[in-house]
Steps between C-alpha positions, in 0.01 A plus 500: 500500500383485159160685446221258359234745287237321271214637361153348376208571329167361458136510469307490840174290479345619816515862432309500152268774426133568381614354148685263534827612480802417699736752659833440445748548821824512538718308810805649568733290764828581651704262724161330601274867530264540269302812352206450322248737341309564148606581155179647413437298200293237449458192289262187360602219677558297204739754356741506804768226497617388881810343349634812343356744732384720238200553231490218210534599179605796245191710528536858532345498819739194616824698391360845683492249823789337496711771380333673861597170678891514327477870634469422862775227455730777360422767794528227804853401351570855427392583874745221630805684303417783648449363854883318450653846349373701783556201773181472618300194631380271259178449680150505411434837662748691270376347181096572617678898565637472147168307328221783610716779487559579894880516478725795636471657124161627621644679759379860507709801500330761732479237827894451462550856495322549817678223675848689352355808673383331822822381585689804434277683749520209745935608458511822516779647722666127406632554187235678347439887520101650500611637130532197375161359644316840355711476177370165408146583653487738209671250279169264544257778482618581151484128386155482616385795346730453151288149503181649507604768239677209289285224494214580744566236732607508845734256539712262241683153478873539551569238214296799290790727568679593175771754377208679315322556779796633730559773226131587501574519888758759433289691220243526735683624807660768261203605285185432755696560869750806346756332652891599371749240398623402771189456725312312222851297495485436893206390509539228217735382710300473810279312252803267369574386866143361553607326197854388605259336799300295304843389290690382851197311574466329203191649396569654215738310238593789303554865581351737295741781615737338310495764214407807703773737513359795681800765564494788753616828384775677687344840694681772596541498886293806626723653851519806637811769428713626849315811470122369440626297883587844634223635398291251644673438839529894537144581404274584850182362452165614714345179539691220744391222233670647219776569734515125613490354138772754377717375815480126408509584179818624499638224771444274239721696210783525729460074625374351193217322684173416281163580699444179622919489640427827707188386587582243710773672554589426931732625758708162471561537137719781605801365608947658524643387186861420427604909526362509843196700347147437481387269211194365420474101448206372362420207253247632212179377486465458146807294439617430868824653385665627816587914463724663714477838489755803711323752593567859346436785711136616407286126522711483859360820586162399395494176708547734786209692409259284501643262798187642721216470224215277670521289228863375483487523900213237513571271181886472495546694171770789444270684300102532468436455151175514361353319221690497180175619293471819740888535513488487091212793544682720704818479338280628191404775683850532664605513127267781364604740827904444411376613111663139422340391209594140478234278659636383838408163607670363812698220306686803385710544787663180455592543114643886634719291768648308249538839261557827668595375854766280404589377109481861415738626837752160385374252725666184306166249301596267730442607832224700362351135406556335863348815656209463278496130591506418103560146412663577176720806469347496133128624652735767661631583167197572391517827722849575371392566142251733598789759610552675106417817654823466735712365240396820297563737825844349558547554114380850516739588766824314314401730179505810737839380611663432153292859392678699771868339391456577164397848582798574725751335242344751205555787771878374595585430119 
């Protein structure tokens, strides 16, 4: 059906003020539902013609009005293209939205962030992983407080969202919050999903990402050498915490697992694989990528050594791990008493799985990938360029060998 929009203006009589003068409204109807309300000018009766619907005359003060009154013409036709292009309802509600400026443009940015962050909390363990939640927690912290810093306000319209102020985003994150490259870089694109958000839902018409071209920088993969893990597992320690976090520590660079894998790490995870031997099967929690993982000698006998601990006994877990901040501690500590002076941090053991443990001892990229329960054997790739220093061992040992023939062939000749 055909949508039937007229508009009219005119003087009302009943509503004249102290002097006079008559206020000139404006009746907007569509398909029978009509909208009225004031233009905020007025007029001399005699100067208003009912006919025309507009001031008489050529005045300066009549072409100031009716230019207004051609105005409102152009944005209520101008509303209705935009109402057809976007396939909403041509109804009198819409067009009131669009007239006083209460349309979905005005929508702010902060309260859509929170809802972003509400429902990733509300998933978590479905999809979702509590780094993600605390990751984009931060995220919104920083655009609160780069708002303040920017343009002290505390919140802004998302149709105010430009490129410029995206890179003053990133300048700030890098210059104010010391952040490197590719933190300032992650968080921008935290940032760009809230915006990706308001896109899908048709609140925004045009992204202002479009031009933002924020790289990260490749960084060298920090593991652990064969002997730094000797050093490590073999070191006796005085303390039984140090002793624990050293133990799980090292579980984790001979499985792979990430802290919050052997965390919830149970007794049914561990399962006879297809050698008869005892595997681990267990779908990741941060991409619900199923690992399966045999079992070399030392994490099997460290399952056995902690079978009794009160805490796996009473909450179904294989090992008791503590919190990753205090495991990330002590494996500072751990570090300092081994004379190791790279700084440990527990996501270390699973970049030394993919290293020393196996890349480095030939374990082919691509079982190394479905251990490590890698979507793309290119993030596994990532480890495999790290290995220079065994590419320049293996070379080392080939120029001994060509060394030693050419020495016995001088002594023969």
């Amino acid at each position: 059906m055909k949508t039937k929009i007229t508009l009219h203006f005119y003087a009302k009589k009943t509503k004249a003020n102290v002097a006079g003068l008559l206020p000139i409204y404006i009746r907007l109807t569509v398909n029978g539902e009509r909208l009225e309300f004031s233009s905020k000018k007025f007029i001399e009766k005699s100067k208003w013609s009912d006919e025309l619907s507009k001031m008489k005359g050529s005045s300066e003060e009549a072409r100031s009005i009716n230019n207004y009154l051609d105005s409102v013409k152009s944005q209520v036709i101008d509303i209705q293209m935009t109402l057809t292009h976007k396939r909403e309802a041509l109804n009198i509600e819409n067009f009131r939205k669009r007239l006083f400026d209460e349309t979905d443009s005005q929508r702010m940015l902060l309260p859509i962030y929170r809802d972003h962050n509400n429902r990733i909390e509300s998933l978590l363990g479905n999809g979702y992983a509590p780094g993600t939640l605390e990751r984009f927690k931060i995220s919104l912290k920083h655009v609160e407080e780069f708002l303040i810093w920017k343009f002290n306000i505390k919140d802004i319209a998302i149709d105010k969202i430009d490129f410029a102020l995206i890179t003053d985003f990133e300048f700030y994150l890098r210059c104010e919050k010391n952040c490197s490259n590719n933190t300032a870089v992650k968080y921008v694109r935290n940032f760009r999903k809230i915006i990706k958000i308001c896109i899908s839902n048709d609140w925004l018409e045009k992204d202002p990402f479009v031009k933002y071209n924020g790289k990260m920088k490749e960084v060298e993969t920090e593991f652990l050498t064969e002997e730094e893990i000797q050093s490590i597992y073999s070191k006796k320690f005085r303390t039984p915490r140090l002793e624990l976090v050293r133990d799980i520590f090292i579980f984790c660079c001979f499985t792979g697992l990430a802290y919050v894998d052997v965390k919830g790490l149970r007794n049914d995870h561990i399962g006879i694989g297809i050698d008869g031997q005892k595997w681990i099967f267990k779908n990741r929690q941060k991409t619900d990528t199923k690992s399966k993982i045999p079992l070399l000698p030392i994490p099997e006998e460290l399952i056995k050594k902690y079978a009794s601990h009160p805490k796996c006994l009473n909450e179904d877990r294989v090992l008791p791990v503590l919190s990753n901040q205090k495991m990330n501690g002590y494996l500072k500590e751990i570090g300092d008493l081994c004379e190791i002076s790279k700084e440990i941090t527990f996501h270390m053991a699973r970049h030394t799985f993919a290293t020393s443990v196996t890349l480095t001892n030939g374990v082919p990229i691509e079982s190394v990938s479905k251990m490590l329960g890698h979507k793309n054997i290119q993030t596994t790739q990532h480890y495999a360029r790290v290995l220079d220093k065994k590419v320049s061992e293996d070379m080392q040992n080939l120029r001994a060998k060509f060394s030693n023939k050419l020495t016995l062939r001088k002594a023969n000749g």
